[in-house]
C-alpha positions as CSV (number, residue, x, y, z in Angstrom):
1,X,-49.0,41.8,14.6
2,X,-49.3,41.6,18.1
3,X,-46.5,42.2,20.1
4,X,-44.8,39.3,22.8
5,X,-43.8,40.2,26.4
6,X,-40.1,39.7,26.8
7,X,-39.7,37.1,30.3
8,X,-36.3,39.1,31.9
9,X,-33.9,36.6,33.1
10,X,-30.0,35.6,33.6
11,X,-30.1,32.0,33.8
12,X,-32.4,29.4,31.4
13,X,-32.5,25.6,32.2
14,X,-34.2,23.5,30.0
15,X,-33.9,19.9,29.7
16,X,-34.4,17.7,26.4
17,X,-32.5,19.9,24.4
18,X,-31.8,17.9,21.2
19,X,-29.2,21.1,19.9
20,X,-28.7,24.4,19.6
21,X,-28.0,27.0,17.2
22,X,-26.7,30.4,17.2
23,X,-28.3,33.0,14.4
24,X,-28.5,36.3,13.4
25,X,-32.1,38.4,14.0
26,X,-32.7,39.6,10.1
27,X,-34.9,42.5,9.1
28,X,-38.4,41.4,7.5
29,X,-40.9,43.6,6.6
30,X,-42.0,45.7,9.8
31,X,-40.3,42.9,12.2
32,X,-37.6,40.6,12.5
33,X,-36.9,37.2,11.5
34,X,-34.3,34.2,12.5
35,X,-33.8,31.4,10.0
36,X,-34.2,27.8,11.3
37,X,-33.8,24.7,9.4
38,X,-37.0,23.3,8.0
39,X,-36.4,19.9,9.2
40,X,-37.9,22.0,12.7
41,X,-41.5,22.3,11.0
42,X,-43.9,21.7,13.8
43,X,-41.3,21.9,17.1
44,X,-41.6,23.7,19.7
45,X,-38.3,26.3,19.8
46,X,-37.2,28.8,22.5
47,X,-35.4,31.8,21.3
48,X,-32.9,33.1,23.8
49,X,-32.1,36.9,23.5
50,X,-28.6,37.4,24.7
51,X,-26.6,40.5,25.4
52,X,-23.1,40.5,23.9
């Protein structure tokens, strides 16, 4: 599996948004995994790592 560059950043804007949802990163295997609703099949989805 190759590995993705984390982009640093404090502040996203993004316009479009049709909603947002807030998850919990789940182990899977060697890696990590987010559930999203299948009705998202074939979008294009940003995943925003936050600090809390």
């Amino acid at each position: 599996m190759k590995e993705v560059k984390l982009e640093l950043a404090t502040e996203l804007t993004i316009k479009g948004i049709v909603g947002f949802m807030k998850k919990k990163v789940t182990p899977f295997g060697t890696g990590a995994k987010v559930d999203c609703p299948k009705e998202y099949l074939g979008k294009s989805v940003y995943l925003v790592i936050i600090d809390e």
